[in-house]
C-alpha positions in Angstrom: 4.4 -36.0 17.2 6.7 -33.8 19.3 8.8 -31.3 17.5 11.8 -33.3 19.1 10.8 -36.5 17.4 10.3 -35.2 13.7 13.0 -32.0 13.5 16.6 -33.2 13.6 18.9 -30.1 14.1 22.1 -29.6 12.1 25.2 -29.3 14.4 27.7 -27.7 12.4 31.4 -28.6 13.1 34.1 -25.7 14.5 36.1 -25.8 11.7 33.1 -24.8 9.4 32.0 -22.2 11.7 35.6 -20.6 11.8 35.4 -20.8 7.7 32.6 -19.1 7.6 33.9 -16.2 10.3 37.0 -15.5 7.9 34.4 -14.8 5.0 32.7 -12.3 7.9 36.0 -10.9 8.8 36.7 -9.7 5.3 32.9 -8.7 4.5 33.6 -6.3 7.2 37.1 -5.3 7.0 36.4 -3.7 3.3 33.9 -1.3 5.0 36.0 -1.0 8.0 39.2 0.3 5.6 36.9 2.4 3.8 35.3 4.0 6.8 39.1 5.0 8.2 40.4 6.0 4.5 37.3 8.2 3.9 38.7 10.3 6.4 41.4 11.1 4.2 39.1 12.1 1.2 38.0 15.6 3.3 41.1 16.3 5.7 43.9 15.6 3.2 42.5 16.0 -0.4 40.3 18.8 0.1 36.9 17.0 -0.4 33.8 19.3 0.3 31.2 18.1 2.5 29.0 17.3 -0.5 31.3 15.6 -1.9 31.7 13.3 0.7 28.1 13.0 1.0 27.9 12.4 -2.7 30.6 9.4 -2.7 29.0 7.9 -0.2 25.4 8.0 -1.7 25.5 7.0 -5.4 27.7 3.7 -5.3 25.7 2.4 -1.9 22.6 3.0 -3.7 24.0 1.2 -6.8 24.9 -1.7 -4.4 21.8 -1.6 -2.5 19.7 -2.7 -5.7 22.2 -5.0 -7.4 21.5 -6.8 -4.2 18.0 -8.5 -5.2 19.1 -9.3 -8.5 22.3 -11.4 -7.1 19.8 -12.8 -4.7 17.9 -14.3 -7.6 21.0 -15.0 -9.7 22.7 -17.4 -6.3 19.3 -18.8 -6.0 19.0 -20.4 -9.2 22.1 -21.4 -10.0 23.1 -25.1 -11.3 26.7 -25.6 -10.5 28.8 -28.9 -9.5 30.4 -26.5 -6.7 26.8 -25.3 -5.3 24.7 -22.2 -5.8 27.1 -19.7 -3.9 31.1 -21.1 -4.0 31.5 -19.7 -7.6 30.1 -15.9 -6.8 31.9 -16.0 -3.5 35.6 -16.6 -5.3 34.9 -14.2 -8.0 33.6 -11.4 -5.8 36.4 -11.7 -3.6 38.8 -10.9 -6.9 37.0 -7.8 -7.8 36.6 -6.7 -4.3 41.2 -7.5 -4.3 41.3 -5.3 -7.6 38.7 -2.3 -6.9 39.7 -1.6 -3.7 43.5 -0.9 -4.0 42.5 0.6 -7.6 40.0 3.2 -5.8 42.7 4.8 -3.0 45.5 5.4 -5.7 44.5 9.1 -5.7 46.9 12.0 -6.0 46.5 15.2 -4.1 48.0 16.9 -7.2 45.6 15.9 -9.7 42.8 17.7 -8.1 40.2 17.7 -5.9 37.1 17.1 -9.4 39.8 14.2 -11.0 40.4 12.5 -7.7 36.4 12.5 -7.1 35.0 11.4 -10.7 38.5 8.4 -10.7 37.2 7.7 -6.7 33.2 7.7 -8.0 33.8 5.1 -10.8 36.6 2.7 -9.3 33.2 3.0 -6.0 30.6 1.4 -8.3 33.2 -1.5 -9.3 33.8 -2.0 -5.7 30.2 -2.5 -4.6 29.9 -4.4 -7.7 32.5 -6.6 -6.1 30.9 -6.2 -2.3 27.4 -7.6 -4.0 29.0 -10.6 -6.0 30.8 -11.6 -2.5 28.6 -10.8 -0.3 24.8 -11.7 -1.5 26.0 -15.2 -2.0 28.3 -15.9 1.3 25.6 -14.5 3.5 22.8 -17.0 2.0 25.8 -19.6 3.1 25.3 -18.7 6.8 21.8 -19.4 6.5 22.1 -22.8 4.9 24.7 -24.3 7.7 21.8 -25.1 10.2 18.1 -25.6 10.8 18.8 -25.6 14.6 17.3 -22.5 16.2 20.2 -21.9 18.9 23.0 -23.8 16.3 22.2 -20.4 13.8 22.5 -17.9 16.7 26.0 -20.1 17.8 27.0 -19.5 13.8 26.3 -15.9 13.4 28.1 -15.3 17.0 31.3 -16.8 15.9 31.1 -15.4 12.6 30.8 -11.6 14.2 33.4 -12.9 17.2 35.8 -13.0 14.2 34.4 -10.3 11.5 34.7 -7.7 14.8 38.6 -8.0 14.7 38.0 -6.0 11.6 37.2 -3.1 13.6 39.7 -3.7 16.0 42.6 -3.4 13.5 41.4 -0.6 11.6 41.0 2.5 13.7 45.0 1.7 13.6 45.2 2.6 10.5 44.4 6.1 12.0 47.9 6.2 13.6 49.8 4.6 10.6 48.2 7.5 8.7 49.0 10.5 10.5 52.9 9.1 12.0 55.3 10.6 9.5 57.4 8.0 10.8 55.6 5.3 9.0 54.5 7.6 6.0 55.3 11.4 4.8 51.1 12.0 4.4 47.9 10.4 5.0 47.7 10.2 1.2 50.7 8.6 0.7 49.7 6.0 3.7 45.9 5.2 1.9 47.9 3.9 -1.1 50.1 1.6 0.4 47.8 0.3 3.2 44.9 -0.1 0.2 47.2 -2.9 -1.2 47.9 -5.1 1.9 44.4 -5.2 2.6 43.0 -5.7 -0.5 45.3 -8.8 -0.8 45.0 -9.9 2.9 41.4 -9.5 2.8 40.6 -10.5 -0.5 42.2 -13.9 0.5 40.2 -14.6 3.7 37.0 -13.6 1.4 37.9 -16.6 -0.4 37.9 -18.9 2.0 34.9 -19.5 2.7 34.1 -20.8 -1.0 36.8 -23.1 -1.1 36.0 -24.8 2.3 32.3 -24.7 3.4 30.2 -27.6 1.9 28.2 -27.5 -0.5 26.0 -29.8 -2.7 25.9 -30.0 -6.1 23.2 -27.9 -7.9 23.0 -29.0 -11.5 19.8 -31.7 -11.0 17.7 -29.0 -9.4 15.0 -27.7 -11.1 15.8 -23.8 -11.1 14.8 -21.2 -12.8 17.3 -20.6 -16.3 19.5 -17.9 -16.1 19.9 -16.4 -19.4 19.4 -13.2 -21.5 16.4 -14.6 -23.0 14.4 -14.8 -19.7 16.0 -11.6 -18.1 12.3 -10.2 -18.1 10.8 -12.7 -16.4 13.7 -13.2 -14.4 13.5 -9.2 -13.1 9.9 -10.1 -12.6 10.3 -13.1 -10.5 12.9 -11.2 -8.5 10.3 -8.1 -7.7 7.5 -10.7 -7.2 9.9 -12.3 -4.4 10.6 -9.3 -2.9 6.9 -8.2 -2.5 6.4 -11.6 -1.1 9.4 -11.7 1.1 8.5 -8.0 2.8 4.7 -9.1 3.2 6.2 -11.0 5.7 5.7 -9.2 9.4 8.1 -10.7 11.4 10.8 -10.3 8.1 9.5 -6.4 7.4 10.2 -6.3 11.5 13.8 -7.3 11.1 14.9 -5.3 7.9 13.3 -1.9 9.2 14.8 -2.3 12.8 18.4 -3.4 11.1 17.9 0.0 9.2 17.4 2.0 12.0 19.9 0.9 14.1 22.2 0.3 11.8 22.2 3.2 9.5 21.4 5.7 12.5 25.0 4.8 14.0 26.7 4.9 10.2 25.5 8.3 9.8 27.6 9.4 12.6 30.1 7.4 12.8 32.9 8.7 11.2 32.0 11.8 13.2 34.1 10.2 16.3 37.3 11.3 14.9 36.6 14.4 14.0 34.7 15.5 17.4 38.1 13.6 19.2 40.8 15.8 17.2 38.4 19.2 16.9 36.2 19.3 20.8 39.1 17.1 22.7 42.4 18.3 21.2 41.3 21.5 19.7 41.7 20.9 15.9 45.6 18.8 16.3 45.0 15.7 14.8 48.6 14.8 15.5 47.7 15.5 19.6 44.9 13.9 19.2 47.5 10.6 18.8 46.1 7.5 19.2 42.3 8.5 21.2 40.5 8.0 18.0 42.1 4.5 17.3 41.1 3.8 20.7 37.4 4.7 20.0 37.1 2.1 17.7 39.4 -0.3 18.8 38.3 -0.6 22.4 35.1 -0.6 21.1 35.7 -3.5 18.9 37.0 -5.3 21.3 34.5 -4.9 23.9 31.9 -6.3 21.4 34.3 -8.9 20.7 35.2 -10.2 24.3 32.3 -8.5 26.2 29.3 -8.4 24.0 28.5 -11.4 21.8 29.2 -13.8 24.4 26.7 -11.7 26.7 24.2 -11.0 23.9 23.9 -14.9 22.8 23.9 -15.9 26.2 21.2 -13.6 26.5 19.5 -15.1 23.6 19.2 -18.9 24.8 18.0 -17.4 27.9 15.3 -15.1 27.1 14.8 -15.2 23.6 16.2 -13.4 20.4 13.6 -10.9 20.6 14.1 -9.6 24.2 17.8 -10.1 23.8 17.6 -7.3 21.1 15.4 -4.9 22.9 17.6 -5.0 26.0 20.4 -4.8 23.8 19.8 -2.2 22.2 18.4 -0.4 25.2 21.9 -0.9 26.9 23.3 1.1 24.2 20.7 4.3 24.4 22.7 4.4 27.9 26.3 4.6 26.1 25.5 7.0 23.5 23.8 9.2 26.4 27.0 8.9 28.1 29.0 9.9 25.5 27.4 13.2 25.3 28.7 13.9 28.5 32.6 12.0 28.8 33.4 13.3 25.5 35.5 16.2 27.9 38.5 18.6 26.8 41.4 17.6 28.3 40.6 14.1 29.6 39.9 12.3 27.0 39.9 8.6 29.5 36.9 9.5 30.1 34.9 8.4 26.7 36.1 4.8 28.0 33.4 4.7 30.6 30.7 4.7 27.6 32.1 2.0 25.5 31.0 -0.7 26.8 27.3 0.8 27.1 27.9 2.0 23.3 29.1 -1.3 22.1 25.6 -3.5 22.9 23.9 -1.5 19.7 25.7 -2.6 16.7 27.2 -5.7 18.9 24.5 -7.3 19.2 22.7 -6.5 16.0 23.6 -8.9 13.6 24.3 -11.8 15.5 20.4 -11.5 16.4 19.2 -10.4 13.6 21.3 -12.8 11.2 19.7 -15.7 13.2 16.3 -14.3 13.0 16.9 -14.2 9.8 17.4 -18.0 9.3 14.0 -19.0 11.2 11.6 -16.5 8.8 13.4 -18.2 5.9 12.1 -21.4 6.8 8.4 -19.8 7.9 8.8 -18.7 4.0 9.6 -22.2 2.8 6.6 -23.9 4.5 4.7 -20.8 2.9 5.7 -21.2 -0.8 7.4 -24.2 -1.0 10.6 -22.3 -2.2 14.1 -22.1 -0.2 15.2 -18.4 -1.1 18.2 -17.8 1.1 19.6 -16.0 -1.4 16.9 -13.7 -2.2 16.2 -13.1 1.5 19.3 -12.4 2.6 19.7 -9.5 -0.8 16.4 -7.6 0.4 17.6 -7.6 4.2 20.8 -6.4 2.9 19.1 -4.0 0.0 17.2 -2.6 3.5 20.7 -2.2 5.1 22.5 -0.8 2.2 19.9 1.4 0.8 19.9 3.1 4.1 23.3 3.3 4.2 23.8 5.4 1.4 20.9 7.8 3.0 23.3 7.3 6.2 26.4 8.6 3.9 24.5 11.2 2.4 22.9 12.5 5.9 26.5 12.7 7.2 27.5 15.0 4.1 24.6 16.9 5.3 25.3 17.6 8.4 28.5 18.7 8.3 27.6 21.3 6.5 24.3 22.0 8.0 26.4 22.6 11.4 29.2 24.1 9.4 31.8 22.0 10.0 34.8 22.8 8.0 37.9 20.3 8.3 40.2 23.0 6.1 40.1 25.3 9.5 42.1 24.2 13.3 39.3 26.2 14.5 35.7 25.5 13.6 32.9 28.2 13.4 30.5 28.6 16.7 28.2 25.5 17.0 29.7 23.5 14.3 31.7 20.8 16.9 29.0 20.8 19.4 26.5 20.3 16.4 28.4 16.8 15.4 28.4 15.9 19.3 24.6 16.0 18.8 24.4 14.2 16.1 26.6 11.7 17.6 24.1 11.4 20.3 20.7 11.8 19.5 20.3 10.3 15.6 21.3 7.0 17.1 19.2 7.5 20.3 15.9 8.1 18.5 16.9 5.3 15.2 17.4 2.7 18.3 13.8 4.0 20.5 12.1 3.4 17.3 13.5 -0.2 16.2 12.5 -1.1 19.6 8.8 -0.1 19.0 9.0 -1.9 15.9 10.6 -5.4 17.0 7.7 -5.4 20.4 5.7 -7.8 18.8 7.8 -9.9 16.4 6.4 -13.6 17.1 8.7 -16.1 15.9 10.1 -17.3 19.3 12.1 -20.8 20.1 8.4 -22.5 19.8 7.2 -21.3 17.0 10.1 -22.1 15.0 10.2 -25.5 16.4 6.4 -26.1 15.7 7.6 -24.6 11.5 10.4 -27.1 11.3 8.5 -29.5 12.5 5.6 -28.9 9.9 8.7 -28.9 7.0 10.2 -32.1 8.2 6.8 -33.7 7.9 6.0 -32.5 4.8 9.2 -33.3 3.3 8.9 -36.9 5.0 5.0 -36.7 2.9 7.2 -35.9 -0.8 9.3 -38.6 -0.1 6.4 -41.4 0.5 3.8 -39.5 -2.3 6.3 -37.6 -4.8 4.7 -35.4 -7.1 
């Protein structure tokens, strides 16, 4: 029997697709925010470098395990509203409350208050970004079993969740305009309100309109205090299980290269724009870094997804990422070069080369995703959304507090010094290599990692196939 004749794909309507890409626009707005604010932490409050690198470590690293344990906990839920509405509506609330709570800092309380207040107010917020996020992701993968229907999800979901980094490199210029606020301190307090609020709402969206079934029949594991032993077990037992899995240990180790190799220099942009291009004046500098971001945004928006899952249906997920991703080796090259004194136009050229790395990334990768989930399900029987998604997320996060940390690092490795108009011999040209070559050599070796990743259109046909079968078996010979 054809794969045709026993798999029939899920089509999943606009309007759910568009639900789902508000949830994405907020889970990446909240980073997006935090990325511009951080800013703030070193060139108005006086941070150190390992400071920064500090704040950026500890909480991400706190997120980064909570992850598996959510996992476990959306898995195995019995609710009348499904196993992930509930976690996605509270989440959303703490992420609301944390984030406005963690930017009301004070210059004149000090640079050691403002970092232990900014530390603990971090840990509630990635509490919050774990409770949202584990949950609403594992949604994504539900919505289809169709191999091209989950790339068409994830695209639209990024299409939207990219006007997150569209509108917040303008925060940049609503920042530093005393015409909108005296200080960028004063700004990070008022802007953390509006887009908590904003944000916290479109979070919410997502569990209050995307379907799902009840849960309270299903026979899932308890959760309660008694079994939380067995439970932390189960969830280290699944995450063994889940990484044995080649083509899923491909996907999470290429995401962290990629991904955490451009985080650990991206917020380097704006200080290589105001310090190499406009010679320390961050109010000459103007607008160039919002336009950094934001023209990159929106050439991954308008320019890259469509191409990249184009490219997909056409060649395949896996050589749609390596070509990808090899496109953007040829931006970041650029950039080494266009990033020129006087004329800064000229980074413009690169952008579009730059964009194809993280562009591309998760609308693949998200997908791929999807398909090892159900190889795992014909494997064990289980369907661990939840859990899968946490460790591929644990693999992203984890590395992205290494990525904060590195940063920390190498600002003052190279000596970079944002208290100073003028920065020390080789600290400036230091970030610019940084900015450069970390992402070049993260991407290289994702590539040699993803060569031989086998789950291709067939295969995942031939592995729904084999579950639509086997499910047809229960329901003639149940247990």
């Amino acid at each position: 029997m054809s794969n045709q004749q026993v798999t029939v794909s899920q089509k999943v309507p606009f309007g759910q697709k568009v639900a789902f890409g508000i949830g994405m626009l907020a889970n990446q707005m909240f980073p997006a925010s935090l990325g511009i604010f951080m800013v703030v932490l070193v060139q108005d409050l006086g941070f150190p470098g390992w400071m920064w690198g500090v704040i950026y470590f500890f909480p991400r690293l706190f997120d980064s395990f909570t992850d598996p344990i959510m996992g476990y906990i959306s898995d195995n839920t019995k609710s009348k509203w499904g196993r992930r509405r509930p976690y996605v509506i509270l989440g959303s609330i703490v992420l609301c409350v944390s984030f406005i709570a963690m930017w009301q800092l004070y210059k004149d309380a000090g640079v050691d208050y403002n970092f232990t207040y900014f530390m603990i107010w971090s840990f509630v917020f990635y509490l919050g970004i774990t409770i949202f996020s584990v949950p609403y992701v594992a949604m994504g993968y539900e919505m289809s079993n169709d191999f091209h229907e989950r790339t068409n999800i994830m695209a639209t979901a990024q299409w939207i969740g990219q006007w997150a980094w569209v509108i917040a490199p303008w925060f940049w210029v609503i920042m530093y305009d005393p015409a909108w606020f005296e200080s960028a301190e004063v700004a990070t307090r008022s802007l953390a309100l509006w887009v908590g609020i904003i944000f916290a709402i479109c979070a919410i969206v997502p569990g209050i309109f995307i379907k799902s079934k009840s849960t309270l029949d299903e026979d899932y594991s308890p959760l309660n205090f008694k079994n939380i032993g067995n439970s932390l077990k189960e969830i280290g037992s699944g995450f063994v299980s889940a990484f044995k899995m080649k083509p899923f240990r491909q996907l999470c180790i290429a995401t962290f290269l990629v991904y955490n190799a451009f985080m650990t220099i991206a917020s380097f942009s704006f200080f290589i724009i105001v310090y190499h291009l406009f010679e320390g004046n961050a109010g000459a500098a103007g607008i160039w870094p919002t336009l950094f971001g934001c023209l990159g945004a929106l050439g991954t928006t308008f320019f890259v997804i469509p191409i990249v899952t184009n490219m997909s249906k056409k060649m395949g997920k896996k050589k749609a990422f390596i070509v990808s991703q090899g496109i953007s080796i040829i931006g970041y090259i650029m950039l080494w070069f266009l990033f020129v004194p006087g004329k800064p136009y000229l980074f413009i050229f690169a952008l579009p080369f730059f964009s194809f790395g993280i562009g591309s990334l998760f609308v693949l990768m998200m997908s791929m995703t999807a398909d090892v989930i159900d190889l795992d399900e014909l494997n064990t029987g289980l369907r661990r959304e939840g859990t899968f998604g946490a460790i591929y997320w644990l693999m992203v996060k984890f590395g992205f507090a290494i990525a904060g940390g590195l940063s920390g690092v190498i600002m003052t490795f190279v000596g970079f010094d944002s208290g100073v108009t003028i920065q020390p011999d080789g600290a400036v040209d230091g970030l610019r290599l940084s900015f450069s070559g970390i992402p070049i050599l993260g991407t290289l070796i994702a590539m040699y990692v993803m060569r031989n990743y086998d789950v291709t259109e067939e295969r995942a046909g031939e592995i729904r196939a084999a579950l639509e079968k086997k499910k047809l078996l229960n329901e003639i010979i149940p247990n």
